[in-house]
PQR file with spaces between the fields and no chain letter, atoms N, CA, C, O and H, PARSE charges and radii, in Angstrom:
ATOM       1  N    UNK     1      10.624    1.156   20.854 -0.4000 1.5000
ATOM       2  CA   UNK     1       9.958    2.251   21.536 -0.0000 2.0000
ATOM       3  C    UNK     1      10.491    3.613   21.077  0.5500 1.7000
ATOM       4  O    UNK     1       9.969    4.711   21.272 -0.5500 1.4000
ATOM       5  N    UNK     2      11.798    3.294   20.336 -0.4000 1.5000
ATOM       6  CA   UNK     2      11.821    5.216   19.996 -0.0000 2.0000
ATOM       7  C    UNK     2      10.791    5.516   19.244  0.5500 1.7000
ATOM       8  O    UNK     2      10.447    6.658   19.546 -0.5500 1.4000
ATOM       9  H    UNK     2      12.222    2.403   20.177  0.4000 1.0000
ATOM      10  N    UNK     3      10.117    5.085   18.417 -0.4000 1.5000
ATOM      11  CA   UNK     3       9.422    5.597   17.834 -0.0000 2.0000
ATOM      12  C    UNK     3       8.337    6.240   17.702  0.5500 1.7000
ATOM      13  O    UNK     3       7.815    6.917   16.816 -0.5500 1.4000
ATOM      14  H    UNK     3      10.397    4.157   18.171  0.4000 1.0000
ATOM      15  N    UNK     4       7.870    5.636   19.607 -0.4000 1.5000
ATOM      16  CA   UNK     4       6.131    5.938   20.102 -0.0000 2.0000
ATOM      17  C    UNK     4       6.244    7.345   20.237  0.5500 1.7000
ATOM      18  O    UNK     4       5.336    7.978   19.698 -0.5500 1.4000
ATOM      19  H    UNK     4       8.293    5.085   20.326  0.4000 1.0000
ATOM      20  N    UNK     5       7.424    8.222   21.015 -0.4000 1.5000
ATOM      21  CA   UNK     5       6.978    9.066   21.998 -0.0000 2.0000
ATOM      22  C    UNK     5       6.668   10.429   20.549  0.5500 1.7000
ATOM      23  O    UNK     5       5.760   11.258   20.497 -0.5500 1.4000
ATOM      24  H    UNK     5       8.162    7.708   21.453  0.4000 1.0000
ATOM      25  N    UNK     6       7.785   10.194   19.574 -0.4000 1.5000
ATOM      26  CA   UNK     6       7.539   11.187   18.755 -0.0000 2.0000
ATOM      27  C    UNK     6       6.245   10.941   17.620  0.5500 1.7000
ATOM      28  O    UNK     6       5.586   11.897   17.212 -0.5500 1.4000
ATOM      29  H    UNK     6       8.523    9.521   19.617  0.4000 1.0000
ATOM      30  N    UNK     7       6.022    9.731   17.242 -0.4000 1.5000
ATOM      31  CA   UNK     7       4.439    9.369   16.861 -0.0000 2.0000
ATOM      32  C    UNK     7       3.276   10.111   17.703  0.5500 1.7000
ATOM      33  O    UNK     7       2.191   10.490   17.263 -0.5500 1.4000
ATOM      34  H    UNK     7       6.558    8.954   17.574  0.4000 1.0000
ATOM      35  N    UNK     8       3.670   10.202   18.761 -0.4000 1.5000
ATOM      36  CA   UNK     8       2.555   10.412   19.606 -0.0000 2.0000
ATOM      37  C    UNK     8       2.174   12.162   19.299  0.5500 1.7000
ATOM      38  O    UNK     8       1.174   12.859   19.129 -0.5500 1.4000
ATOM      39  H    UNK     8       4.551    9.894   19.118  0.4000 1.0000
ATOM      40  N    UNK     9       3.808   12.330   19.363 -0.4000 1.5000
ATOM      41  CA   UNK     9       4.002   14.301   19.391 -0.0000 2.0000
ATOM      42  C    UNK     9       3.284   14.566   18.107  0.5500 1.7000
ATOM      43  O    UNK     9       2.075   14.790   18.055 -0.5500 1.4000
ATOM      44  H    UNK     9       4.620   11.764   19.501  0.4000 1.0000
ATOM      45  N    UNK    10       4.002   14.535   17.178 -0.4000 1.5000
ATOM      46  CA   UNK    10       3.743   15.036   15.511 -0.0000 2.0000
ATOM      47  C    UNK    10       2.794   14.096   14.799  0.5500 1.7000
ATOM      48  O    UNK    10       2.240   14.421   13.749 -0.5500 1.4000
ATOM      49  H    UNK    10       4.985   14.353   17.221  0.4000 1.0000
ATOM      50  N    UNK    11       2.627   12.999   15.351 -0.4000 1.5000
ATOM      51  CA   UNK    11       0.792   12.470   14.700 -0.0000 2.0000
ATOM      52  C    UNK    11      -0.108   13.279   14.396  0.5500 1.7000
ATOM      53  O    UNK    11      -0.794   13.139   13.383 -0.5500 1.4000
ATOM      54  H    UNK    11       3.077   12.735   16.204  0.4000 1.0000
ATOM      55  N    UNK    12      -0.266   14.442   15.395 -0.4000 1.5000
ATOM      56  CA   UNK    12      -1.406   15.051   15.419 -0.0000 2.0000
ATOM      57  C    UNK    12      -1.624   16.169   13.541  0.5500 1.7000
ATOM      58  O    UNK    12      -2.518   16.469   12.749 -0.5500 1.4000
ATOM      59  H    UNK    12       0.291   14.556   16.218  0.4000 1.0000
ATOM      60  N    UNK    13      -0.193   16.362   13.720 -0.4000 1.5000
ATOM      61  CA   UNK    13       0.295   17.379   12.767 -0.0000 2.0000
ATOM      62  C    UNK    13       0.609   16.918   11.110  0.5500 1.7000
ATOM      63  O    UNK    13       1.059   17.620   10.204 -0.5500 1.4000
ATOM      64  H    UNK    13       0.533   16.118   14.363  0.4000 1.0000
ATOM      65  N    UNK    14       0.191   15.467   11.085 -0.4000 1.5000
ATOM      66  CA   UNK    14      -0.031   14.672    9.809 -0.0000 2.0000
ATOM      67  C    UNK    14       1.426   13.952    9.749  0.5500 1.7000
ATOM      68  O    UNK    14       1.666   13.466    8.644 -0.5500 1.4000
ATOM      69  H    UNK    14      -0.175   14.897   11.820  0.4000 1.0000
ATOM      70  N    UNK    15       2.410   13.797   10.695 -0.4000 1.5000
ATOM      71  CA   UNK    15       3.599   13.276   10.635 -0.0000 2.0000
ATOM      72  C    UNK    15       3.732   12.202   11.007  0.5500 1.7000
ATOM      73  O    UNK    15       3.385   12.004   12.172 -0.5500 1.4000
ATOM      74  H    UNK    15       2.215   14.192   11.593  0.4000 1.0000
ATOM      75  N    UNK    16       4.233   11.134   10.287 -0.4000 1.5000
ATOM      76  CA   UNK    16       4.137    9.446   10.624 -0.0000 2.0000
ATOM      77  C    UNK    16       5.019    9.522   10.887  0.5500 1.7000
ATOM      78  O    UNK    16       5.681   10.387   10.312 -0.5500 1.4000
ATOM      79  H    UNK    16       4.515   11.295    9.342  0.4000 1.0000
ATOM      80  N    UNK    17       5.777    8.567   12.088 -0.4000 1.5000
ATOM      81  CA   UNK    17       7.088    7.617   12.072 -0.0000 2.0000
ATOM      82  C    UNK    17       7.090    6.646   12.403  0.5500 1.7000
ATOM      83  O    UNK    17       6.219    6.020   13.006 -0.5500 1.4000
ATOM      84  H    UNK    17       5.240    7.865   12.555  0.4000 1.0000
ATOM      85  N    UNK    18       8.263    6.297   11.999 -0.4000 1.5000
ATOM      86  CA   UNK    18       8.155    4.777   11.910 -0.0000 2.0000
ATOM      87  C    UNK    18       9.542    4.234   12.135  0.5500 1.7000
ATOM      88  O    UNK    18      10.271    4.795   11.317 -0.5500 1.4000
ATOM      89  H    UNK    18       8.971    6.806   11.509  0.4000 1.0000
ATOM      90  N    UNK    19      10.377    3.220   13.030 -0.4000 1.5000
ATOM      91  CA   UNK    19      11.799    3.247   12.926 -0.0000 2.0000
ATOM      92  C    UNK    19      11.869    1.568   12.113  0.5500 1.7000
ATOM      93  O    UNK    19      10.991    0.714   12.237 -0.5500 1.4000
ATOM      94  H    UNK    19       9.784    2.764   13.694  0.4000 1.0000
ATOM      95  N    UNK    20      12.940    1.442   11.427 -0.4000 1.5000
ATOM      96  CA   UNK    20      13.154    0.401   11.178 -0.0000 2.0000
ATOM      97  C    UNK    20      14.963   -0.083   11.033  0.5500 1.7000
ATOM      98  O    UNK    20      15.855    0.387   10.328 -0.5500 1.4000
ATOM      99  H    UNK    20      13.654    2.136   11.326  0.4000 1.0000
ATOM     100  N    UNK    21      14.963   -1.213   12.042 -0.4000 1.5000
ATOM     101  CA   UNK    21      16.861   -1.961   12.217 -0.0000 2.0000
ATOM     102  C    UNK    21      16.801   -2.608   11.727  0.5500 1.7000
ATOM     103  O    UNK    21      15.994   -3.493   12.013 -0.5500 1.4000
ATOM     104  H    UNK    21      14.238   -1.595   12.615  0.4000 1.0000
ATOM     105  N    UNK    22      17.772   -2.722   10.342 -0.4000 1.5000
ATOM     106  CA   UNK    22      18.613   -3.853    9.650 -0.0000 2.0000
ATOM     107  C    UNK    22      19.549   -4.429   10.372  0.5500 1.7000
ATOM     108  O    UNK    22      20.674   -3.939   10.466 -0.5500 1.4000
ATOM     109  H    UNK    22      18.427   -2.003   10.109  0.4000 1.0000
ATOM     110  N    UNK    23      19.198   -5.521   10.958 -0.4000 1.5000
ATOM     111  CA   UNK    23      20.688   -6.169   11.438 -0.0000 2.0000
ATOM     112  C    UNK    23      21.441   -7.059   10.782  0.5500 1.7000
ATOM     113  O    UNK    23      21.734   -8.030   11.481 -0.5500 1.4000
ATOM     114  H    UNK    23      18.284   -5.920   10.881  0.4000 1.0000
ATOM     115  N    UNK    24      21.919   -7.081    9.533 -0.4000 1.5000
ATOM     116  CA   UNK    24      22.588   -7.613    8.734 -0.0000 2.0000
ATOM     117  C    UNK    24      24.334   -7.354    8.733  0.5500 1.7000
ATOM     118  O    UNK    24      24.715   -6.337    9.314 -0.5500 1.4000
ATOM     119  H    UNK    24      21.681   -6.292    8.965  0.4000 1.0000
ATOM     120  N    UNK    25      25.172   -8.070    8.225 -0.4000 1.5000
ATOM     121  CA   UNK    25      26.729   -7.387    7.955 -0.0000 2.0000
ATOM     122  C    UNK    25      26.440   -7.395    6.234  0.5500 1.7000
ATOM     123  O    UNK    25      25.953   -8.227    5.468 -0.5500 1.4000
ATOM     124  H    UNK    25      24.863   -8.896    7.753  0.4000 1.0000
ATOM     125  N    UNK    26      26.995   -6.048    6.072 -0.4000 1.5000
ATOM     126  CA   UNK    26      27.076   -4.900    4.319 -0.0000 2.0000
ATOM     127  C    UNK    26      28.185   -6.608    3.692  0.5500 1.7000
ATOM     128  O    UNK    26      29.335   -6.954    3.962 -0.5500 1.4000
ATOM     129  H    UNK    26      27.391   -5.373    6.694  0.4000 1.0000
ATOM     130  N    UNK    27      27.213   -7.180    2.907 -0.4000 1.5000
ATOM     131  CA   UNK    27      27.733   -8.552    2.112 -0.0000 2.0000
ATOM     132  C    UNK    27      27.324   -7.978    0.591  0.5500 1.7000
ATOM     133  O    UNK    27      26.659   -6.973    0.339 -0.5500 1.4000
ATOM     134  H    UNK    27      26.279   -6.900    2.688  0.4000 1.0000
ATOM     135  N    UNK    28      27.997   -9.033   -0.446 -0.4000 1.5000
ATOM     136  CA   UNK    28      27.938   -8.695   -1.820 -0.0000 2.0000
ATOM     137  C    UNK    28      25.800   -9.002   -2.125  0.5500 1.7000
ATOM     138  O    UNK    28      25.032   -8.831   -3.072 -0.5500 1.4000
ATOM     139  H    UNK    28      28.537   -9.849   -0.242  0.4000 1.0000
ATOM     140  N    UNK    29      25.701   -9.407   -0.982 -0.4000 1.5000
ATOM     141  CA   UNK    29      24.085   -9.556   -1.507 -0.0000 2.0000
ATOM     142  C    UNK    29      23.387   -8.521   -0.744  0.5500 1.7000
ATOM     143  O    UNK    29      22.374   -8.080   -1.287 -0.5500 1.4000
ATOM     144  H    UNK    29      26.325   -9.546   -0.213  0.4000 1.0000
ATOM     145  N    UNK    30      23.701   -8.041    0.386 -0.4000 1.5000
ATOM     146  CA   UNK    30      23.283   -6.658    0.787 -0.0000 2.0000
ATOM     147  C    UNK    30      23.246   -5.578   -0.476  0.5500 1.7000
ATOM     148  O    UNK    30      22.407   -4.770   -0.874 -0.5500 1.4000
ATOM     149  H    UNK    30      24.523   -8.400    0.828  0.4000 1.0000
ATOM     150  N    UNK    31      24.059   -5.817   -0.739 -0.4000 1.5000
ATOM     151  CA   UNK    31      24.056   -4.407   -1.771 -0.0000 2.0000
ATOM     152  C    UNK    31      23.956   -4.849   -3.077  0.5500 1.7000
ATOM     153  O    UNK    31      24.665   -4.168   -3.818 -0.5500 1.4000
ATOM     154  H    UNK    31      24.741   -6.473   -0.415  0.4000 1.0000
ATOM     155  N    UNK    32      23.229   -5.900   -3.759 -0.4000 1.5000
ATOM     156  CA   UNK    32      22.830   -6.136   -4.255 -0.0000 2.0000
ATOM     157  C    UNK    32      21.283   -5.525   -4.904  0.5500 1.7000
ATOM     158  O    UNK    32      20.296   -6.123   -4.475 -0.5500 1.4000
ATOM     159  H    UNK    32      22.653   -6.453   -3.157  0.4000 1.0000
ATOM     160  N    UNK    33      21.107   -4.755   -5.575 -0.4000 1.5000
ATOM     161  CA   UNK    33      19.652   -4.407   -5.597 -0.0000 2.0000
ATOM     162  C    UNK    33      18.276   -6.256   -5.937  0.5500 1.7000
ATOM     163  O    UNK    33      17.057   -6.090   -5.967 -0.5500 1.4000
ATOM     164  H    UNK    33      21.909   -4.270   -5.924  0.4000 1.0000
ATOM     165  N    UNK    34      18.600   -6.983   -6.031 -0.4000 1.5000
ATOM     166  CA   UNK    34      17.986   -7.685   -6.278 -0.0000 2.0000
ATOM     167  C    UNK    34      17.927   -9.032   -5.112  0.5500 1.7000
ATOM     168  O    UNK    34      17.033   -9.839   -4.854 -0.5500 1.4000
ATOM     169  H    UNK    34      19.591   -7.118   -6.007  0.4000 1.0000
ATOM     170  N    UNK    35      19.257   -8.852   -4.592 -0.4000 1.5000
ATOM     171  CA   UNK    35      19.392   -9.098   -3.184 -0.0000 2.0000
ATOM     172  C    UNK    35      18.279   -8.830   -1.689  0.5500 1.7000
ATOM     173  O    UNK    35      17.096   -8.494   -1.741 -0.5500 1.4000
ATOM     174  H    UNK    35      19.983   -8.198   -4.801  0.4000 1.0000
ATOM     175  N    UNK    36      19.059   -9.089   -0.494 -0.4000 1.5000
ATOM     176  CA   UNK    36      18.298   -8.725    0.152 -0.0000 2.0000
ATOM     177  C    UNK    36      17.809   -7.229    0.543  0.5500 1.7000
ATOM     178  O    UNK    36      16.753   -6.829    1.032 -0.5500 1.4000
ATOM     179  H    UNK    36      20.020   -9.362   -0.452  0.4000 1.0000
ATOM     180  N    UNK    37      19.466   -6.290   -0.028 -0.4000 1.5000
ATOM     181  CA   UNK    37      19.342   -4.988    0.273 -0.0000 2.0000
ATOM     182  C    UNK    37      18.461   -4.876   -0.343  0.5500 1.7000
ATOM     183  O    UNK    37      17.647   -4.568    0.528 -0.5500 1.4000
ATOM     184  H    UNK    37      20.324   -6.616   -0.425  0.4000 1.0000
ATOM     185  N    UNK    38      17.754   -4.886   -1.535 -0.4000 1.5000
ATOM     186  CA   UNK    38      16.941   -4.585   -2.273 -0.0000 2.0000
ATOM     187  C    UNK    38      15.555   -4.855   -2.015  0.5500 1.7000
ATOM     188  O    UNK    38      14.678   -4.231   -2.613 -0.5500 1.4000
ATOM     189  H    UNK    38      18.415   -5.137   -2.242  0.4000 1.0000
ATOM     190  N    UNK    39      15.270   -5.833   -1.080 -0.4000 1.5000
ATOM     191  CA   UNK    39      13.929   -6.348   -0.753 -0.0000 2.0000
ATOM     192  C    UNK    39      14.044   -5.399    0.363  0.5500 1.7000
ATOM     193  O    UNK    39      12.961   -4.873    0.620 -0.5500 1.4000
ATOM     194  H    UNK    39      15.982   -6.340   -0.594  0.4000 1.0000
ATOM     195  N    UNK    40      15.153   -4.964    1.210 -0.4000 1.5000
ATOM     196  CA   UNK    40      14.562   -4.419    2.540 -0.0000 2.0000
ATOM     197  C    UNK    40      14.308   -2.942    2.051  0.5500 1.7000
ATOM     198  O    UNK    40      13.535   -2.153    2.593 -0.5500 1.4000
ATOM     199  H    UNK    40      16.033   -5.392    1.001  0.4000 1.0000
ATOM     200  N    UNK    41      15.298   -2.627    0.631 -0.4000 1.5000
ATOM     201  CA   UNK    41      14.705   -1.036    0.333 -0.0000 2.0000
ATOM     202  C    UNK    41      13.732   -1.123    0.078  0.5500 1.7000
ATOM     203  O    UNK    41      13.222   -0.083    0.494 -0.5500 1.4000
ATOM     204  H    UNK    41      15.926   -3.268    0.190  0.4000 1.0000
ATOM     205  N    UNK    42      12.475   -2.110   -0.695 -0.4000 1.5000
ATOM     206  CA   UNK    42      11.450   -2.568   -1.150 -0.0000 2.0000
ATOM     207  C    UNK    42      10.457   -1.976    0.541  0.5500 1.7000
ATOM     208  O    UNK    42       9.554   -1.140    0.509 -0.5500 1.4000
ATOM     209  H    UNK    42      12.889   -2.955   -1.033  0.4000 1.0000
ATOM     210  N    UNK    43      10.804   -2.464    1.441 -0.4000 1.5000
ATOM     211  CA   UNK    43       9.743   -3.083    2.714 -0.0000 2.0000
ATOM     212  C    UNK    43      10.317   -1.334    3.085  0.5500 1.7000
ATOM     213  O    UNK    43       9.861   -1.334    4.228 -0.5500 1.4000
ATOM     214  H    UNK    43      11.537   -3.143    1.467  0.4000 1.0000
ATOM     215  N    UNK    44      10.749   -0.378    2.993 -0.4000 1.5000
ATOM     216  CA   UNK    44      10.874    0.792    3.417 -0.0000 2.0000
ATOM     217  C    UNK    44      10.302    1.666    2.584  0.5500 1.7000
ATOM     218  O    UNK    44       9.593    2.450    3.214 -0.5500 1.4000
ATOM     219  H    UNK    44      11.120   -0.379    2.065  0.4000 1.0000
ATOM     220  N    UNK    45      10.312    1.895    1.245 -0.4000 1.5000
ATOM     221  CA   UNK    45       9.600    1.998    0.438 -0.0000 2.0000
ATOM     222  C    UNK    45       7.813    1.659    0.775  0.5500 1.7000
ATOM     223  O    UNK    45       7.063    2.621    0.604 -0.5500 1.4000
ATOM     224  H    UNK    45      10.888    1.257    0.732  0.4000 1.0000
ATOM     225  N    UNK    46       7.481    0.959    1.018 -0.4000 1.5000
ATOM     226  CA   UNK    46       6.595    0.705    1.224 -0.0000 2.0000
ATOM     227  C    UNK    46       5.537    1.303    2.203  0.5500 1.7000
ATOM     228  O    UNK    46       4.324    1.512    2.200 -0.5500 1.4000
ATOM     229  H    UNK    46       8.090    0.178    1.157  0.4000 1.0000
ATOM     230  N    UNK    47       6.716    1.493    3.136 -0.4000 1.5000
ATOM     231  CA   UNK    47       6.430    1.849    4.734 -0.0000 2.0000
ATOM     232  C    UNK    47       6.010    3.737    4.589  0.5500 1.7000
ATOM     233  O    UNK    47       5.151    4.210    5.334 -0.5500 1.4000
ATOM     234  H    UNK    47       7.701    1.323    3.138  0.4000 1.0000
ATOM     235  N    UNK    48       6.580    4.421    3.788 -0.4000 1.5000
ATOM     236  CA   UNK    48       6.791    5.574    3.822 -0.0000 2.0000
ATOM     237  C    UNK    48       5.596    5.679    2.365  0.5500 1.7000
ATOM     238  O    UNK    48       5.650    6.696    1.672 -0.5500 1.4000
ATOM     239  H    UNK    48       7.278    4.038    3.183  0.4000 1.0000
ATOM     240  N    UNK    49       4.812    4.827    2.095 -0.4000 1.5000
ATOM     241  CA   UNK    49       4.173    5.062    0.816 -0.0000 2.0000
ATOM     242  C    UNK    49       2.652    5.362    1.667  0.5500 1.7000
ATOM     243  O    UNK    49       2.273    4.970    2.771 -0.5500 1.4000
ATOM     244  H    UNK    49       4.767    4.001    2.657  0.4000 1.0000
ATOM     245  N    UNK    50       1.957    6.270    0.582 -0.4000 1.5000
ATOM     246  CA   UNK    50       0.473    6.316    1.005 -0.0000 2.0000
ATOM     247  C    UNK    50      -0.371    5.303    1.207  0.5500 1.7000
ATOM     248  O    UNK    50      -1.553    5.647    1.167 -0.5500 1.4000
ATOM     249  H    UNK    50       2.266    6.588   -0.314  0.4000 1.0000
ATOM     250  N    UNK    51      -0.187    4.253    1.396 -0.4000 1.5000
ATOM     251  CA   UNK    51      -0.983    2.800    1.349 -0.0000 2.0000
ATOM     252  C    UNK    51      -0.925    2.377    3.023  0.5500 1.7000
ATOM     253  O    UNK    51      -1.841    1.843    3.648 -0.5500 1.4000
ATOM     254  H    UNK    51       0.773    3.973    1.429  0.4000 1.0000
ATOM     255  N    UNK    52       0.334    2.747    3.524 -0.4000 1.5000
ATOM     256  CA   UNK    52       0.561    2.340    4.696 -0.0000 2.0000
ATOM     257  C    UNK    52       0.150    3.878    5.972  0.5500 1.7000
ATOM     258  O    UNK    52       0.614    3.947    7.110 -0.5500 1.4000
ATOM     259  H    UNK    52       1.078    3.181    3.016  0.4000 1.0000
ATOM     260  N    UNK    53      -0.699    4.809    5.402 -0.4000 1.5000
ATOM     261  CA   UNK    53      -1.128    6.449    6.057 -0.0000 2.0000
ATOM     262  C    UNK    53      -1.513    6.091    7.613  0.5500 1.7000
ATOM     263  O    UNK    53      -1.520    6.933    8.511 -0.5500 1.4000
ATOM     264  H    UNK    53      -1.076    4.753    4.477  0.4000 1.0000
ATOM     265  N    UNK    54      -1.886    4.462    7.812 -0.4000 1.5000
ATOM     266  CA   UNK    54      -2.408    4.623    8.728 -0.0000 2.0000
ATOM     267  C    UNK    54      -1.274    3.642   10.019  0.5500 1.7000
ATOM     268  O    UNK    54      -1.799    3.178   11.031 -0.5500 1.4000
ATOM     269  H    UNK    54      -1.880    3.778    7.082  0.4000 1.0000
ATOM     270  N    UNK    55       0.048    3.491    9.785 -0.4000 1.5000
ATOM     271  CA   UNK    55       0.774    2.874   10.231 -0.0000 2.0000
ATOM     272  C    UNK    55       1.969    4.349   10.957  0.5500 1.7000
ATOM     273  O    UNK    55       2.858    4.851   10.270 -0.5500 1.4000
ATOM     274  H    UNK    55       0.474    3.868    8.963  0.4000 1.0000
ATOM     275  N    UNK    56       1.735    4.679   12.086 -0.4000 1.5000
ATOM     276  CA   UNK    56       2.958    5.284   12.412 -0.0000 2.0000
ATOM     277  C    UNK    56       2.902    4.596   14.118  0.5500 1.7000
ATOM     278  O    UNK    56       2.029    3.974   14.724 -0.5500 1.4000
ATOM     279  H    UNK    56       1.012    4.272   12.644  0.4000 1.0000
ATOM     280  N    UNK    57       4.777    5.230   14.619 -0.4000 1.5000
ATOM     281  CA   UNK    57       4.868    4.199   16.354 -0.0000 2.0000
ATOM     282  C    UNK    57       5.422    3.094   15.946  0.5500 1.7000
ATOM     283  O    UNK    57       5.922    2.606   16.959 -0.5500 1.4000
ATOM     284  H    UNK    57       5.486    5.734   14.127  0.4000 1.0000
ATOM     285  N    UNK    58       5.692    2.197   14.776 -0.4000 1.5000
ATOM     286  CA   UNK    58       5.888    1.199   15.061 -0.0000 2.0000
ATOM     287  C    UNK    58       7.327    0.406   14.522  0.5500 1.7000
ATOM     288  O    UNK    58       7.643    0.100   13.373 -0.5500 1.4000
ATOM     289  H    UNK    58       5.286    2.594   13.953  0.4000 1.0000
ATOM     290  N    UNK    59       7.841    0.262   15.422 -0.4000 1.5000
ATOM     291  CA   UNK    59       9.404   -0.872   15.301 -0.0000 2.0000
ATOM     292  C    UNK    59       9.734   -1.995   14.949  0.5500 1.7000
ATOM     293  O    UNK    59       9.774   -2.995   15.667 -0.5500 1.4000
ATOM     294  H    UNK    59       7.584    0.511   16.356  0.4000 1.0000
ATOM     295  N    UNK    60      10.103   -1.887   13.347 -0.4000 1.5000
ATOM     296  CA   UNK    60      10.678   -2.921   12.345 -0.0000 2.0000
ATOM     297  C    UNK    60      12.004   -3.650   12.255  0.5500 1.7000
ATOM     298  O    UNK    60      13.052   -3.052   12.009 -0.5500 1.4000
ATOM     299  H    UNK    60      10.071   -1.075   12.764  0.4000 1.0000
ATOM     300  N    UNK    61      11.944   -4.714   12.422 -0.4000 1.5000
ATOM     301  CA   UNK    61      13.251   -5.517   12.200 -0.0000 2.0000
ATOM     302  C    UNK    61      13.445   -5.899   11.109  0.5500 1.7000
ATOM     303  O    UNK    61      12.874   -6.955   10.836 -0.5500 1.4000
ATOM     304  H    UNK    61      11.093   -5.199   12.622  0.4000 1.0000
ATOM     305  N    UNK    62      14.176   -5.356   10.172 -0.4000 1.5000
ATOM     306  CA   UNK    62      14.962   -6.089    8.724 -0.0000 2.0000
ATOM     307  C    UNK    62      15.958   -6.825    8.625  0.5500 1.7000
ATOM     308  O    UNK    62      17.051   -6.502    8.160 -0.5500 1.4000
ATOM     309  H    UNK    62      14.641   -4.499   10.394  0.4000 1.0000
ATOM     310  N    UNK    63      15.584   -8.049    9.136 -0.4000 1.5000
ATOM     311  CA   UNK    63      17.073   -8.848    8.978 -0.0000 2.0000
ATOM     312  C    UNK    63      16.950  -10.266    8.164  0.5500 1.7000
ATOM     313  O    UNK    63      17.877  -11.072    8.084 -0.5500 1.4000
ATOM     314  H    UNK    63      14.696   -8.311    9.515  0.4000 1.0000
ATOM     315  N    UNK    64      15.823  -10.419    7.649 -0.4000 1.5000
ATOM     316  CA   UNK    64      15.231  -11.757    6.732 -0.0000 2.0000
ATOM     317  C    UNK    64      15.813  -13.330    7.404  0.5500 1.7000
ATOM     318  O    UNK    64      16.028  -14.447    6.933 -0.5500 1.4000
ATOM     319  H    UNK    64      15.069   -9.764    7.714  0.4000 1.0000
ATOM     320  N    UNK    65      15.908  -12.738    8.649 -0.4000 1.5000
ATOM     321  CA   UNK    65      15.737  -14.385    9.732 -0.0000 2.0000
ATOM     322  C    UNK    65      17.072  -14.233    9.959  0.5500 1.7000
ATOM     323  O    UNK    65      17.521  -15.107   10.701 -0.5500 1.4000
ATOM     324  H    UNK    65      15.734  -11.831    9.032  0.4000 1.0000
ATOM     325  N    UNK    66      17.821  -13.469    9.598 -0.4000 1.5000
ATOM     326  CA   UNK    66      19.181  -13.428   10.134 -0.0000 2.0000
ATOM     327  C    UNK    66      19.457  -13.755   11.660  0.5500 1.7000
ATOM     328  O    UNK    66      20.366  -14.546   11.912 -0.5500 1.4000
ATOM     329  H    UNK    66      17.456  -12.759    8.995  0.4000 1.0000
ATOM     330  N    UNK    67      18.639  -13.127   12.809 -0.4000 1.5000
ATOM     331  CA   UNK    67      18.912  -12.752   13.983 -0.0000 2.0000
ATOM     332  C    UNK    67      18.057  -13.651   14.346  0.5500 1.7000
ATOM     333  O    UNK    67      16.937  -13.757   13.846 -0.5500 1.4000
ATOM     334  H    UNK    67      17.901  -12.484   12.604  0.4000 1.0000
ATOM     335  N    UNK    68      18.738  -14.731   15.691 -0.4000 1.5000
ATOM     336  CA   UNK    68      17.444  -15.483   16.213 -0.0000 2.0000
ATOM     337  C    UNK    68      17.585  -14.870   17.341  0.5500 1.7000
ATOM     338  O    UNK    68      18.577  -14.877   18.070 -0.5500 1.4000
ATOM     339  H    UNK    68      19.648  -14.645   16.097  0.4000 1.0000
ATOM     340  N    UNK    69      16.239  -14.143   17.544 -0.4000 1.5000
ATOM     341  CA   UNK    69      15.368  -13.755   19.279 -0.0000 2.0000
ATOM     342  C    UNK    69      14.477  -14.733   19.300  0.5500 1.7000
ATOM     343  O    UNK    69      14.296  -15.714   18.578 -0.5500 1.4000
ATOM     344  H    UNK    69      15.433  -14.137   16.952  0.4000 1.0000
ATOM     345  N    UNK    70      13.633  -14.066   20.799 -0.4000 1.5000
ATOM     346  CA   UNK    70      12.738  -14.551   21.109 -0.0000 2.0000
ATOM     347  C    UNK    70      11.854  -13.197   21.238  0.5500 1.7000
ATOM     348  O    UNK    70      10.676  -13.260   21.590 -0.5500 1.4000
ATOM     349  H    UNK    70      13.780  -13.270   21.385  0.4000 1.0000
C-alpha cells in the first residue's frame, strides 16, 4: 500500500510509482549479474520502461520463491 496514496497524487501529473521488496540475504549469487540479482535488476528495469506506462500503485515482491507467505 505505500505505493497507492502517492500513485493516486502524481498520476495525474504523468508520474508512475511503483514499490518493489527484495527479500533476499546479499549472497555471491545476489550480486551476481547473471544471478538472481541480475534477473531482479532485469524485472525493475522493466517496470520503469515505457512498455509497462500503464502500470503505476502497485507492490512487488522480488524474492524468486525465497519467502513462503500466504
Amino acid at each position: 500500500m505505500l505505493g497507492k496514496s502517492p500513485a493516486e497524487e502524481f498520476g495525474p501529473r504523468g508520474v508512475r510509482v511503483n514499490t518493489v521488496y527484495r527479500r533476499v540475504v546479499r549472497t555471491a549469487n545476489w550480486g551476481d549479474p547473471d544471478g538472481f540479482g541480475g534477473q531482479a535488476a532485469a524485472s525493475i528495469a522493466f517496470l520503469v520502461s515505457d512498455v509497462t506506462g500503464n502500470i503505476s500503485g502497485a507492490d512487488y515482491v522480488i524474492d524468486g520463491g525465497t519467502v513462503k507467505t500466504l
